[in-house]
N, C-alpha and C positions, 0 to 999 in steps of 0.2 A: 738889178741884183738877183729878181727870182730866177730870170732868163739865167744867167752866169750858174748861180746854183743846180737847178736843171740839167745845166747842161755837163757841170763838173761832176757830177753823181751819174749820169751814163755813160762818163769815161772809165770810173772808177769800177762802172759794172760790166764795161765790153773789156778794161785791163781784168779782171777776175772770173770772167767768163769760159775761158780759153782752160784753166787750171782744173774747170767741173769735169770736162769729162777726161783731161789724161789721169785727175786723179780717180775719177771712177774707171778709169779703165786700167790702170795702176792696181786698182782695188779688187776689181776684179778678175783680173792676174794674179794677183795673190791668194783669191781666193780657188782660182783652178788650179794651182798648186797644190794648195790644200787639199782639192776635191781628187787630184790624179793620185797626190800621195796617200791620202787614206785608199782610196781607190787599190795602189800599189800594194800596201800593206793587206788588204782584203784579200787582193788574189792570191800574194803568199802564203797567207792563214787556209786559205782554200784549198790552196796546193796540196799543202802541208798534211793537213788533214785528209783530203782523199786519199793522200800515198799512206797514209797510217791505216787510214781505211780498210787501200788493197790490199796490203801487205797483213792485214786482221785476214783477211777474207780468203788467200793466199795460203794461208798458216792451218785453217779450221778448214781449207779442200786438201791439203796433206794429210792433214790426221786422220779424215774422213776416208782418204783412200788407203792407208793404210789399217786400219780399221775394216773396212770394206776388204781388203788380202786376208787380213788375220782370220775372218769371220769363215766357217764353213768348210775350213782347212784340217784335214782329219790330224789326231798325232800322229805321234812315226809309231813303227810298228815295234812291239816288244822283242827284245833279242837279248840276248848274251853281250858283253864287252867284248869286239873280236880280237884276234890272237895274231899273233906277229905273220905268222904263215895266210890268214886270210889275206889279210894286209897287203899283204905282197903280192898274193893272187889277184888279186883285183888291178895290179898295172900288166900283168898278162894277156888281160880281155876284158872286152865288156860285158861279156855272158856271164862273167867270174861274177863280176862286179855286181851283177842285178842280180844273181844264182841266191844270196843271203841276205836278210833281213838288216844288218848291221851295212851291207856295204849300201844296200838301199839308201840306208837313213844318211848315211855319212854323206852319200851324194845326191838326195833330196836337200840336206844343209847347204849344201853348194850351190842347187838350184835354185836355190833360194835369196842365195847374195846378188844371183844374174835374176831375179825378179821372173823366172823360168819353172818353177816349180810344179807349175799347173799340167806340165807336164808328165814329171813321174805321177803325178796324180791322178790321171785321165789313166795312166798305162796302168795304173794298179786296180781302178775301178772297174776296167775292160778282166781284168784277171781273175776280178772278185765276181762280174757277172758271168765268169764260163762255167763257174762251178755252181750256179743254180740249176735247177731240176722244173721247180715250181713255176708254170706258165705267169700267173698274175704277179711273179715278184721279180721275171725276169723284166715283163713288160712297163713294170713302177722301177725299175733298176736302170733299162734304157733310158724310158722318159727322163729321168734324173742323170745320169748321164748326159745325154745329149741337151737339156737346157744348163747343164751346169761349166759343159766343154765345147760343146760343138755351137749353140749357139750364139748369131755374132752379136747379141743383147748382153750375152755372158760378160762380167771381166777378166773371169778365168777359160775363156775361147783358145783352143789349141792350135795353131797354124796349120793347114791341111789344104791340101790344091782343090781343084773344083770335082774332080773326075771323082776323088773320096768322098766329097761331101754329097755326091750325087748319088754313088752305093748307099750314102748312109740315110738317105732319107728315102732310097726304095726298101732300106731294110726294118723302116720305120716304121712301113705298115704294116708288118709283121714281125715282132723286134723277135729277136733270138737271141743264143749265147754268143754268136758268132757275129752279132748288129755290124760292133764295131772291128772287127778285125782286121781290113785296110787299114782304115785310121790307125791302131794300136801300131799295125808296125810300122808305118808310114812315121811316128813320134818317135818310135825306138830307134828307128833308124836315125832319125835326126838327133836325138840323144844320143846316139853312139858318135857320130861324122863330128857334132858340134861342141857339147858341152863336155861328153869323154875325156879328150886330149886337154881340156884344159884343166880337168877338174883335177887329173894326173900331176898337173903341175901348179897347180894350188896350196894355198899354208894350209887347208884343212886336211890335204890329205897328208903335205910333210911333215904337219906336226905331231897326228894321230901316229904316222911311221913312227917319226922322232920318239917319240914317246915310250912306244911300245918297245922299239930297239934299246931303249935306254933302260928300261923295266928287266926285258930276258936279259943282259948284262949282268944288274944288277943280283938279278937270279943265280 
């Protein structure tokens, strides 16, 4: 009888044997589910968050560079409100157009929308240096110049071929009124051939037109 008992309790443990490990392996299946799906959801949360991140980070180098433009940007220069006949004058020529202070500004605004400005800005600081006299104020007027335009550390660097920029740094060792005058008209020129023609056919200038034709009418 103990024989027969024996032996019917090691059946009953080799029929229940078989069950431990699909059910542990069953178990542990379910539990790498679990581990991929949290897992899953981690990386999403991860995702998620660095793209908020970049896009934080994205937002605060825009402002920074536009900030960085605004910064060190002289105003426009004082003038009068110009007159219907300036107006006009200035789709004649581009001498017309830089000849006044008013037609400056109207197409420094313009150079402005083309992220170009730094342009009229170099040519006026070269206009402002020929009328010094004083040795030490030309030479702190260069220097200032040339790290603020010519240099390519600058973010206001004025596009210039190498053959100017190589006058401009034999004129360095001895700055003058005349440092940059390659350069000066090497920009003008490119302000007349590029931004000129368009700025002609811009809403700042048809609207200042518009404007002013609609005023002498009303006159």
């Amino acid at each position: 009888p103990m024989g027969s008992e024996r032996t019917e309790i090691r059946k009953r443990q080799m029929a229940t044997t078989p069950e431990t490990p699909g059910a542990a392996q069953a178990q542990l299946s379910t539990g790498n589910r679990g581990s991929n799906a949290c897992c899953f959801c981690w990386c999403c949360c991860c995702s998620c968050s660095c793209l908020t991140v970049r896009n934080q980070e994205e937002e605060r180098a825009r402002r920074a560079s536009h900030e960085l433009q605004a910064e060190g940007i002289p105003n426009c220069e004082e003038s009068p409100a110009p007159t219907l006949e300036e107006v006009n004058a200035w789709a004649q020529s581009f001498d017309k157009l830089m000849l006044t202070p008013a037609g400056r500004n109207a197409f420094r605004e313009f150079l402005r929308t083309e992220f170009s400005e730094e342009n009229m800005l170099f040519w006026m600081a070269c206009e402002e240096l020929k009328q010094e006299s004083n040795k030490s104020v030309i030479e702190e007027k260069a220097r200032l110049i040339y790290e603020d335009y010519i240099s390519i550390l600058s973010p206001k660097e004025v596009s210039l071929d190498s053959r100017v920029r190589e006058v401009i740094n034999r004129n360095m060792l001895e700055p003058s009124q005349h440092t940059f005058d390659d350069a000066q008209l090497q920009i003008y020129t490119l302000m007349h051939r590029d931004s000129y023609p368009r700025f002609m056919n811009s809403a700042i200038y048809k609207d200042l037109l518009q404007s002013l034709s609609e005023k002498s009418i009303e006159a």
